[in-house]
N, C-alpha and C positions, 0 to 999 in steps of 0.2 A: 567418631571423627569430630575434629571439631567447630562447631555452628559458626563460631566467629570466621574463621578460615573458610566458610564455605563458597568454592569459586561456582556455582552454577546461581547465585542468586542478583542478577541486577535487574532492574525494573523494568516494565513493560516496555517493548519498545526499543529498550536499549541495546548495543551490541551483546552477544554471547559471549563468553571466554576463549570460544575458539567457531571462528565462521569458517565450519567446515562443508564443504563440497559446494562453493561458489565459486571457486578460483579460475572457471569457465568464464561464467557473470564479469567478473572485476577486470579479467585481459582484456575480452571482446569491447568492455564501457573504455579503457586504457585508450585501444586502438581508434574509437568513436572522437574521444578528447582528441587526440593529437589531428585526426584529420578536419574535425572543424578548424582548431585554430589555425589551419593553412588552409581555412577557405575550399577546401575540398570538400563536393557533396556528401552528405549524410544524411540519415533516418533516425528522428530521435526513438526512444524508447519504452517498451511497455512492456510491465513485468504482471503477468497474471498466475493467480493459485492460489487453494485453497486456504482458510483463515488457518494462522496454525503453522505457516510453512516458511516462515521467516520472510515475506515479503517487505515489511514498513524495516527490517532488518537489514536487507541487503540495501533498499531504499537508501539508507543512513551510508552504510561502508561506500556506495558511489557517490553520492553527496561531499562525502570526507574526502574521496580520490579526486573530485573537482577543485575541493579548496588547496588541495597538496600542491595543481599545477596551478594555481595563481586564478583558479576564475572565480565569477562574483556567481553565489549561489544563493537558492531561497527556496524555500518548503512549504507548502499549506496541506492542510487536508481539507477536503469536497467533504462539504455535508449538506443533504437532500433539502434543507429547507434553507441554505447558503447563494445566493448568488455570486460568480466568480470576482465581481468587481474589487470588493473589500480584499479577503484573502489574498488575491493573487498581486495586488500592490502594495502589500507590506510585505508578502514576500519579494516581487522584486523590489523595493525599498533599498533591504537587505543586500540582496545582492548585488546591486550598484556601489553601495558602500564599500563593500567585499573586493570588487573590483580594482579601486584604490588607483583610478584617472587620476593623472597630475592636472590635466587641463579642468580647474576648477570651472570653470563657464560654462564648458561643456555638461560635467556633470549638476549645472545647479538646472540646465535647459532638460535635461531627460528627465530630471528626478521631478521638475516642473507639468513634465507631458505624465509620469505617472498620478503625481499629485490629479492634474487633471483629470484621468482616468478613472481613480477613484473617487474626487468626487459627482461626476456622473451618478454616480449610484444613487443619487436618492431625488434626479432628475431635475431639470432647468425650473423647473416652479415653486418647488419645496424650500420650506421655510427655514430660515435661519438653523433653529433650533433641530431642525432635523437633518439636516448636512453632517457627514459624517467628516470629521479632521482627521485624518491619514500620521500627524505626527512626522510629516517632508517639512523638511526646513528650507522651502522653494516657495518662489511664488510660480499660481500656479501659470501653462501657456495655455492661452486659449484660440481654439480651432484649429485644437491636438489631440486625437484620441477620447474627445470629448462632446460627438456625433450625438450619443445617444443608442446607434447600433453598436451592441458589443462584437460585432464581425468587422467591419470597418475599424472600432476603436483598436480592440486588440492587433488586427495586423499594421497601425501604425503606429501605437506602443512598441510593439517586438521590432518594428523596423528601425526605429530609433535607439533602444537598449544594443540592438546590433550592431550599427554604426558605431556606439560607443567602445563598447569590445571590442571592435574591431581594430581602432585607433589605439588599444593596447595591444595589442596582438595578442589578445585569447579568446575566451568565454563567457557567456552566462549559461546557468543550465538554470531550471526550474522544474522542480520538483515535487509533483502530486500523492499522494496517497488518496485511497480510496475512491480511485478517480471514476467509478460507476456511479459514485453520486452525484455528478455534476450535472446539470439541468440538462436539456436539451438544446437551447441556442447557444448554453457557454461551452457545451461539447463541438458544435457545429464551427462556432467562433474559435475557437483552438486548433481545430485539424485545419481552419481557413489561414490561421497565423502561420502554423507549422510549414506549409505548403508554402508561403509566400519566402517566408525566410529561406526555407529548401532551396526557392527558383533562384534565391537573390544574393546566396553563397553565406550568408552573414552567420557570425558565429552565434547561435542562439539553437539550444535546443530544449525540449522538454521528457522527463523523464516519470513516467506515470509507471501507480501501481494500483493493482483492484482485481479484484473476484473473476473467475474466468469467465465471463459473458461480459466483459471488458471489449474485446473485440466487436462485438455483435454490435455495442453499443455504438463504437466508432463507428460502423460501418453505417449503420444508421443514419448515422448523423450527416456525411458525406462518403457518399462512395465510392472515392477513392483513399477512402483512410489507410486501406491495407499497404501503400504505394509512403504514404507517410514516415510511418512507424516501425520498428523491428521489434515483432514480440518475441517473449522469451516466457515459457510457460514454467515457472518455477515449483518442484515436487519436493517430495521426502525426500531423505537421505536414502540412499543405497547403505550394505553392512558398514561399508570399509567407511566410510564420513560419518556415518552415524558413529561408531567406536572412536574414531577422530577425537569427536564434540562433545566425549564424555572423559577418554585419555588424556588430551593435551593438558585439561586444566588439574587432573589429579595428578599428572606430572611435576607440574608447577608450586602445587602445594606439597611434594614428597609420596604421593600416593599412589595407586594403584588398585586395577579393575584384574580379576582372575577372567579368565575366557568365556567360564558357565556361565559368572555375573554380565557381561556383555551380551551373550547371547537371550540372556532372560530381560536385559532390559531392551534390548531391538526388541522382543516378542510384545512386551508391555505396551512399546512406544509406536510401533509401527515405523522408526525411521521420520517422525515429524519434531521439525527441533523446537516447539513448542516444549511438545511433551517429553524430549531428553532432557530438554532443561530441569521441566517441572520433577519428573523421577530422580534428575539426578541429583536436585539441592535436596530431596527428601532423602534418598538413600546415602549422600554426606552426612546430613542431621544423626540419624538413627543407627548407622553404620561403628560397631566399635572400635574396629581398627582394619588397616591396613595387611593385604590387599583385600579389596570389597569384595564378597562372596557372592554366590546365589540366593544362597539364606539369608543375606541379609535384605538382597533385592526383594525375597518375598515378604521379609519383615515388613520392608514401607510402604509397599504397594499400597496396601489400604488404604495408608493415609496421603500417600500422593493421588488415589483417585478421590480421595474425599476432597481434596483440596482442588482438582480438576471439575471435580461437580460442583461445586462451589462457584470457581471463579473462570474458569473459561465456558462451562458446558451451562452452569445455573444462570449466573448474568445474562446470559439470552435468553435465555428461555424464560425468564422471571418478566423480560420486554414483550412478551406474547400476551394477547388476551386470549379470555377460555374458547372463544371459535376457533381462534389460530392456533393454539393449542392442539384441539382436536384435530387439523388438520395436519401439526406435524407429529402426532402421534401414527395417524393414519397411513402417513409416507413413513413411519420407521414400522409398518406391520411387518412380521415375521415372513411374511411370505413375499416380502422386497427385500430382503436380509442378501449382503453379500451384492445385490443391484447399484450400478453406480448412480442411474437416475431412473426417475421413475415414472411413467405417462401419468398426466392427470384426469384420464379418464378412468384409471385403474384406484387411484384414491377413490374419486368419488364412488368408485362399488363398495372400497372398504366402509366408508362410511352409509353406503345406501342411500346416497343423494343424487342430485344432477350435476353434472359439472359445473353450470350456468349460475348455480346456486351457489360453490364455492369461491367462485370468480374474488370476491373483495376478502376474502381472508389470504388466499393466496397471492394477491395483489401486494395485501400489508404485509407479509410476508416478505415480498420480493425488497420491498422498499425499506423496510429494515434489515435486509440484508443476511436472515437467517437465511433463506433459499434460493436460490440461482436455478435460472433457463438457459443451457445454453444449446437449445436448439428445440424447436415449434413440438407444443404438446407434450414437452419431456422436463420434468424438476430433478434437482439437488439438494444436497443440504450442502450450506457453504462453510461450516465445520466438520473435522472429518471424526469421525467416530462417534458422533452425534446421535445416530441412529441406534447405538448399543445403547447409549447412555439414555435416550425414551426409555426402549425396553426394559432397563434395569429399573425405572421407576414404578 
């Protein structure tokens, strides 16, 4: 087939050729849109599942559904040594801009309160030089969102970005990725925003994605997060979307999958559209012609898992040192094989240690995001087939 033509290859991160078996996702967010911008209560949203399963994916296609009906949208991603200040007002920046208020005053007064928001961040003492400039073309308001607590600031930031939507009759939404990395008081401060805006009708919501002990974390943080948010646990493909998201686009190019080929490549891929993707730009590549066979799916395989080990499965694991290492070798022993999680006192026999003793490897662990806890004394790995892929090393 040919390379140039091949529709399974866009960049990390970016939509698929075909976003198959979301179309649950996209009505239910449809239905969320329309009843904020009438002011009718709602729950924003949290999308959890494993790395691999089109989360920062679907992330985008509702983002996109927001800007369709007219609202002002903005996106950051949480990272663990990030505090929320910075990121989360240049994306809402963004999406004040988005919004597109005629009432210039109004928007120079919100983008004012953000301006101020952000620069909080680097605190009422700090010098010149270390003030960070936001890039608002406001000046800033002060004794706005500009307290110094980020629970205070942020819920009269959102309560002002609200009112402004409001006065267009639509939205803002705001948009997380990786939202388990956010601190502890900027998680606590968000569900306190979220809650305020909920009681106060105003159109504002936030729509988060991250590793499934996502929840755990909210809940942590204030417990009543669950009362917040609507999660949505996002998995594989089933057959029928898995063949979807490999058919529609060799439709499109004049081509076609015979049945054995489909079937061999669900067996390869597990149904993760990660990995349809990744199989099916390599069996385009290598594939002579049309319709794509079984043989030829077993022609690529090799080289789409070498290209798997490489760049989804080697990239992290390259991020481990040699203790942390050992201990995710130890969670992918043969005798956890087929185990979704696994107690951590059952590693430490495999290694013949204490548990007490592994405590900071699987700590670093957590916080890089290779492994998930989602429930006391029991690990994960937060890529799925990960555990084959130790063992083949």
């Amino acid at each position: 087939m040919d390379p140039i033509r091949n529709p399974y290859a866009p960049g990390a991160g970016q939509r698929p050729p075909e976003l198959a078996g979301r179309s649950a996702q996209l009505a239910a967010f449809d239905v969320v849109l329309e009843r904020v911008a009438h002011g009718r209560p709602e729950r924003s949203i949290v999308l959890t599942g494993l790395r691999g399963v089109g989360k920062t994916v679907l992330l985008n296609a509702l983002r996109s559904a927001a800007v369709r009906r007219g609202w002002g949208t903005g996106k950051l991603e949480a990272r663990p040594d990030q505090g929320l200040r910075r990121p989360l007002s240049s994306a809402l920046h963004q999406a004040v801009r988005e919004l597109g208020h005629p009432d210039q005053d109004s928007v120079t007064h919100v983008l004012g309160v953000v301006r101020s928001f952000a620069e909080r961040d680097a605190g009422t003492n700090a010098k010149l030089r270390d003030r960070w400039h936001p890039g608002i073309d406001a000046p800033s308001v002060r004794g706005r969102a500009d307290s110094g607590d980020i629970e205070i600031d942020l819920v009269e930031l959102f309560t002002d970005l609200g009112g402004l939507a409001a006065d267009r009759g639509r939205g803002i939404a705001v948009f997380v990725d990786e939202m388990q990395d956010l601190g502890p008081d900027d998680v606590s401060a968000l569900c306190a925003a979220c809650h305020e805006i909920s009681q106060s009708g105003l159109p504002v919501i936030v729509v988060g994605a991250g590793l499934p002990h996502l929840p755990a974390v909210l809940s942590a943080a204030k417990s009543y997060s669950e009362r917040l948010f609507g999660y949505q646990r996002i998995d594989r493909l089933d057959r029928e979307n898995a063949d979807l998201a490999l058919r529609v686009p060799a439709e499109a190019e004049e081509a076609a999958y015979d049945e054995e080929a489909l079937a061999a490549l669900y067996a390869a891929t597990g149904g993760y559209p990660y990995f349809i993707q990744a199989y099916g730009k390599t069996v385009w590549d290598l594939a002579p012609r049309s319709p794509i066979s079984a043989e030829d799916v077993a022609v690529a395989a090799p080289e789409a898992e070498r290209e798997l080990a490489v760049g989804f499965f080697g990239s992290r694991y390259e991020r481990a040192t040699p203790g942390e290492r050992e201990y995710l070798h130890a969670m992918a022993d043969e005798r956890f094989e087929g185990i979704e999680s696994v107690p951590t006192a059952d590693v430490a026999g495999v290694l013949g240690k204490r548990p007490q003793s592994l405590s900071p490897a699987r700590d670093a662990l957590l916080k890089k995001g290779l492994i998930y806890s989602g429930e006391r004394g029991r690990i994960a790995f937060t890529v799925p087939h990960f555990g084959a892929f130790l063992r083949s090393r």
